[in-house]
C-alpha positions in Angstrom: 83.1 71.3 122.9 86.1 71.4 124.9 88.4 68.7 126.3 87.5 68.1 129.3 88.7 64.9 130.8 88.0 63.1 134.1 91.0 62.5 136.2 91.3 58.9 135.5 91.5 60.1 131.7 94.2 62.5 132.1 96.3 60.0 133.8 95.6 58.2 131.0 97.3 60.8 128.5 99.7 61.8 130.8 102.4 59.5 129.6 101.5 59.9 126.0 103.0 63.3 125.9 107.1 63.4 126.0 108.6 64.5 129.1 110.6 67.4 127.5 106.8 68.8 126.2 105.5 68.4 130.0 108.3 69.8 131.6 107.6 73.6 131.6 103.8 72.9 132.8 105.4 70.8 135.7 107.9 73.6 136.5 104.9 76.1 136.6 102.5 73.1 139.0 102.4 72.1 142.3 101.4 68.6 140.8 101.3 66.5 137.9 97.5 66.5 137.6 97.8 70.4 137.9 100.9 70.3 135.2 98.2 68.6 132.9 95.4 71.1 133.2 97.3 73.5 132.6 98.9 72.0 129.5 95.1 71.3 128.5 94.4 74.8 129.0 97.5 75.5 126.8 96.0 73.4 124.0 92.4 75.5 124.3 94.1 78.8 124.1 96.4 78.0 121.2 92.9 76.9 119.7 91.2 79.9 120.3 94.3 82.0 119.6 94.6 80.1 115.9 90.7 81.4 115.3 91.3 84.9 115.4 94.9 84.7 113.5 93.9 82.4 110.6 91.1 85.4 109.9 93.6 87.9 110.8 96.2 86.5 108.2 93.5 85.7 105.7 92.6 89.4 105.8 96.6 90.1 105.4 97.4 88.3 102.6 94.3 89.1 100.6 94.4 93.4 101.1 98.1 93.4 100.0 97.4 91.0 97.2 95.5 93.5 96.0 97.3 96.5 96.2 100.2 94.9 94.9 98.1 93.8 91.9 96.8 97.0 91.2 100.0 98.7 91.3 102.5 95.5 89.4 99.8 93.7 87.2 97.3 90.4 88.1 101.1 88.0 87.6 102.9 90.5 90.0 104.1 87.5 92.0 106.4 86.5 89.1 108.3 90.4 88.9 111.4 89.6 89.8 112.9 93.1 89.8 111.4 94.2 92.8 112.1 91.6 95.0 115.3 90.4 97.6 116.3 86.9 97.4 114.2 85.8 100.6 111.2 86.8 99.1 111.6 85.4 95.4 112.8 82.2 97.2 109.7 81.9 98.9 107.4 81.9 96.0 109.5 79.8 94.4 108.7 77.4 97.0 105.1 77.9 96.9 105.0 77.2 93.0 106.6 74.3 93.0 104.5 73.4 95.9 101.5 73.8 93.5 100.1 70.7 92.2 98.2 70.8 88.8 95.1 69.3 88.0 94.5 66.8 85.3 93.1 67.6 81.8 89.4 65.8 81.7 89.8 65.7 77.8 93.8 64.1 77.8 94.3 62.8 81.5 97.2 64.5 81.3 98.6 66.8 84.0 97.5 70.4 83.3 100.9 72.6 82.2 101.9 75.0 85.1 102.3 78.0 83.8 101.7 81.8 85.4 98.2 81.5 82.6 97.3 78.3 84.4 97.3 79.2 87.8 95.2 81.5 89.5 96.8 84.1 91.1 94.5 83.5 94.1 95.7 80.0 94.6 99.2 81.6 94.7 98.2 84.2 97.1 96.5 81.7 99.4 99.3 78.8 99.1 102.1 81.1 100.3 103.0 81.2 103.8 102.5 84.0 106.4 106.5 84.8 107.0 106.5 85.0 103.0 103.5 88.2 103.4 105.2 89.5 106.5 108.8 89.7 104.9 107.1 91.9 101.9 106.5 94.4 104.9 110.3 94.0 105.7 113.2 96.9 104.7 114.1 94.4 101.8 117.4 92.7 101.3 119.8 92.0 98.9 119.4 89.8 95.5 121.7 88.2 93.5 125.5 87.5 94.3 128.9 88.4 93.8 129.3 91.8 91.6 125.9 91.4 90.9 124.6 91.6 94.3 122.1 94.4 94.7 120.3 96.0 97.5 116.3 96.1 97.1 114.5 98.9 98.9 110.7 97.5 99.7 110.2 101.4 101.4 110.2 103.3 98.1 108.9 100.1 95.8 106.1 98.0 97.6 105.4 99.8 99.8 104.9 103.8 99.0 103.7 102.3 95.3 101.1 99.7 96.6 101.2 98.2 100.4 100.5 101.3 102.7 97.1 101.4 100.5 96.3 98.0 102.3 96.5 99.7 105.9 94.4 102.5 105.8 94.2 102.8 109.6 98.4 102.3 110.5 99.4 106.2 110.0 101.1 105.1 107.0 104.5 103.9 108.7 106.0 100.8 107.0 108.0 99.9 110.0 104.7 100.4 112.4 102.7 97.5 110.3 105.8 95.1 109.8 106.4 95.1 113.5 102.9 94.1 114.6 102.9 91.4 111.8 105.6 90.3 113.0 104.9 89.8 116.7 101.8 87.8 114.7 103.9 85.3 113.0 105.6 84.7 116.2 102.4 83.9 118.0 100.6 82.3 114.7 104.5 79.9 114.8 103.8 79.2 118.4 100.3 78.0 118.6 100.8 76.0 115.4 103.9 74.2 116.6 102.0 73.7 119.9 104.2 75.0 122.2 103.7 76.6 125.5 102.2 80.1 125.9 102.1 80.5 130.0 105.4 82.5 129.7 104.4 84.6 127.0 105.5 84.6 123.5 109.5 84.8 122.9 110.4 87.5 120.1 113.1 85.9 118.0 116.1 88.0 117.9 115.2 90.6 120.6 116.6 90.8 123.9 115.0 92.8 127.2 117.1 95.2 129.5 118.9 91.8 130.7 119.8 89.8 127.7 116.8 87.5 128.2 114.8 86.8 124.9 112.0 89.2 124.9 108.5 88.0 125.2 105.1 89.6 124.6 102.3 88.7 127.3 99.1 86.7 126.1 97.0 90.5 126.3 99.7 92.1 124.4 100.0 89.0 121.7 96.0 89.2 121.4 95.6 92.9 121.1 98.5 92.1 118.0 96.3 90.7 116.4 93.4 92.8 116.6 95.6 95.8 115.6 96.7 94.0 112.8 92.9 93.6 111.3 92.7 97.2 112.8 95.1 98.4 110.4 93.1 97.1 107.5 89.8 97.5 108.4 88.6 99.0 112.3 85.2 97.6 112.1 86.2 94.0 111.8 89.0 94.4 114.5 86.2 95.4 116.5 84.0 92.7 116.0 86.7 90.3 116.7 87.7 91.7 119.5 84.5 91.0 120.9 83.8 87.3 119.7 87.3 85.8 120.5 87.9 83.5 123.2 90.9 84.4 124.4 89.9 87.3 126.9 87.7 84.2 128.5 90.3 81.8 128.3 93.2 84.0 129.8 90.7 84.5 132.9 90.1 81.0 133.1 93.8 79.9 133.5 94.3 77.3 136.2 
């Protein structure tokens, strides 16, 4: 069911949301009770557009999980050696991020140690830019004389990640730029922030110096090509059960 309130009710909400949230709807309405349905209609697309990306990332995370277990070993999370700073950071947020159940027979809170927790719950507790950087160049670890580049190309993802995208021509660069016009959509629709002008690519700049932005089509058929990459039968049936097509038509 979709929000769908009367006009008395949006006036209602109307000053519930800030000012500074409203403004670009205003700037794109003749009224306010236009600005309104059209931020409404901002709020159903980011819904529909979170449906297809939490499969999409779900898909991600779980086919280079694999490949990078098969090639590094079931704890390959916890290899150090083959991973920049940015990356090993990230995990290291996600584990201590892990809570630990208690022991039924002590009450005592369960050790955490790389036995203790699945790997799964690792895999699944880390966050999207942490599974896009591993599709990165790679960066640099440690500091001082002991700063080293890493090389993600000739470790990750020629030993393990190009097995996860079967249908991407085998190009590293090719996957870790769709992924990563997904995280700036996926960043977007979870922060709840406007989509009518397209989705601004952080640290890229058009013909004019303006911050490039992908359209809605073009961020949606991201998606799909991500899932593509993995597996084309899926892609396909996504494409034809999301929302968004409908809802980009239906924009007031």
């Amino acid at each position: 069911m979709q929000i769908q309130p009367t006009a008395a009710q949006s006036r209602l909400l109307e000053p519930l949301i800030s000012r500074p949230r409203l403004a670009p709807f205003l700037s794109a309405a003749a009224t306010p009770a236009a600005a309104m349905e059209l931020y409404l209609w901002n709020v159903r697309l980011s819904a529909a557009f979170g449906e297809v990306i939490a499969l999409a990332e779900v898909i991600l995370r779980n086919a280079m999980a694999e490949q990078l277990a098969a090639a590094y070993g079931p704890t390959w999370y916890a290899r150090a050696e083959l991973f920049d700073d940015r990356t090993m950071n990230g995990f290291k947020t996600t584990w201590r991020n892990i809570t630990m159940p208690a022991d039924p027979a002590t009450r005592k809170t369960v050790q955490k140690t790389l036995q203790a927790v699945p790997a799964g719950k690792l895999v699944a507790e880390s966050t999207f830019g942490c599974w896009v950087n591993l599709l990165d160049k790679g960066g640099t670890r440690g500091d001082g004389p002991y700063r080293k580049n890493v090389d993600y190309d000739s470790t990750l993802w020629r030993k393990a990640l190009h097995k996860a995208f079967p249908n991407s021509g085998g190009k590293r660069t090719t996957v870790f730029t769709t992924a990563s016009h997904v995280r700036s959509l996926r960043n977007r629709t979870a922060h709840h922030e406007p989509l009518i002008g397209g989705v601004p690519l952080p640290g890229q700049a058009d013909g004019r110096g303006r911050t490039r932005r992908l359209t809605l089509p073009e961020a949606h058929t991201n998606v799909l090509r991500l899932v593509e990459y993995i597996d084309k039968d899926v892609a396909t049936w996504l494409g034809q059960t999301s929302r968004v097509p409908e809802l980009l038509r239906a924009r007031p």
